[in-house]
C-alpha positions in Angstrom: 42.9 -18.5 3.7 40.9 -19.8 6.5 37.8 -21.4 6.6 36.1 -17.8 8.4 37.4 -15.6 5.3 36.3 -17.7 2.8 32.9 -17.7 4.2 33.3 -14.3 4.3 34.7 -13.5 0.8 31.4 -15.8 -0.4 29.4 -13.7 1.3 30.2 -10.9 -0.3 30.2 -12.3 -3.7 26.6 -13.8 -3.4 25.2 -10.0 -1.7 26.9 -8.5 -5.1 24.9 -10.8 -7.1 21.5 -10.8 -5.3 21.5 -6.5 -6.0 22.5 -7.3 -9.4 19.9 -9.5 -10.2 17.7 -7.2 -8.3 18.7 -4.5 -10.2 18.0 -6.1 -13.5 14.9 -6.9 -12.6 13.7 -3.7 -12.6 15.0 -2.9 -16.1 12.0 -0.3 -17.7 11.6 1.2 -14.1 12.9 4.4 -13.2 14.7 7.7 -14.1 16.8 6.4 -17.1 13.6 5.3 -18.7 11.1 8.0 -18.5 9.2 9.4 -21.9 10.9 11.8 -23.5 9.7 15.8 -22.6 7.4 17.1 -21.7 3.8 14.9 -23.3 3.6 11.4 -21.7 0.9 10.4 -24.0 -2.5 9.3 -23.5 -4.7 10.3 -20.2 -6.2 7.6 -18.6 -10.0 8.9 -19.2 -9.2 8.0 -23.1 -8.7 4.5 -22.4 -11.6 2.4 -23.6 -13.1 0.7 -20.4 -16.0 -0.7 -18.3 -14.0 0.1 -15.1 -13.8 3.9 -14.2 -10.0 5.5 -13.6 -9.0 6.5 -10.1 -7.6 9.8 -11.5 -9.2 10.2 -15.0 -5.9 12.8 -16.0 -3.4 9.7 -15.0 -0.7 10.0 -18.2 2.2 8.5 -15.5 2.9 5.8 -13.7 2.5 6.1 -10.3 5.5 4.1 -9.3 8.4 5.2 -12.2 6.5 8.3 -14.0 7.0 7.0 -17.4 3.8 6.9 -19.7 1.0 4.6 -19.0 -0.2 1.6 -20.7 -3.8 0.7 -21.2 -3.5 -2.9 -21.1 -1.5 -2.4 -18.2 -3.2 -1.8 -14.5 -4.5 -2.5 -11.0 -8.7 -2.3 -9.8 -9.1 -1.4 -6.3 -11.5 -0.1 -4.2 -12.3 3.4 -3.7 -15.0 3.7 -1.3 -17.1 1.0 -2.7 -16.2 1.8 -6.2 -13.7 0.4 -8.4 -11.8 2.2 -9.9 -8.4 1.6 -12.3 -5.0 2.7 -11.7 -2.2 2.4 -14.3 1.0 1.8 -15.1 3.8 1.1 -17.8 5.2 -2.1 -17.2 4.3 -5.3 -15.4 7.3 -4.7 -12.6 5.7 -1.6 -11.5 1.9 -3.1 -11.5 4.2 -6.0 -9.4 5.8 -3.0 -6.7 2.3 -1.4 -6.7 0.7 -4.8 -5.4 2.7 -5.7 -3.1 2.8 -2.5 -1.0 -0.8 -1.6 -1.8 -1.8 0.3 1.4 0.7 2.4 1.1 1.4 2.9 -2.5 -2.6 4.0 -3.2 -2.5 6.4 -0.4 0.6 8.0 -1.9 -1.6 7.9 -5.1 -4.2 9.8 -3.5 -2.3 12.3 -2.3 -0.8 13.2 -5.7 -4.4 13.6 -7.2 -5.2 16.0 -4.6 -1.8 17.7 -4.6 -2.7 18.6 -8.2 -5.9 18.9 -8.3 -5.5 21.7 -5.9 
């Protein structure tokens, strides 16, 4: 084999373990894991708290849909308020934060999809 296709062939290998890596990382994300029927649990307005919810009926994550954790969640900034946004699991608080921009306007535009 020459020097090119075993580069090549290594290549390959290390691409098929970076997306499985990547993949495992976001075990408790996603489809596969989402609660069970219909009732998610608890809305976010029951959650004992100093810092108001963004969307006080919040029962899913905003990033996988599965039911949201108290202890688990991101302040931000809504107009000069904070407010609290949550989530199930620390990977998703992690997506969340790192596209924040973009991941509270999508946010947004759920609460006032439903809300109309």
């Amino acid at each position: 084999m020459t020097y090119t296709k075993q580069l090549s062939a290594a290549g390959a290998v290390l691409i098929m373990l970076v997306g499985a890596v990547l993949i495992s990382g976001m075990a408790g994300c996603g489809e596969a894991d989402r609660a069970s029927g219909p009732e998610l649990g608890a809305a976010a307005k029951t959650f004992d708290s100093d810092v108001p919810p963004m969307n006080p009926e919040q029962k899913a994550c905003p990033i996988c849909g599965n039911a949201i954790k108290e202890n688990v969640y991101v302040d931000v900034d809504d107009e000069g308020t904070t407010k609290r946004i949550y989530f199930d699991s620390d990977q998703c608080k992690q997506l969340f934060q790192q596209n924040m921009e973009t991941e509270l306007m999508k946010f947004k535009s759920k609460m006032q999809a439903q809300s109309s």
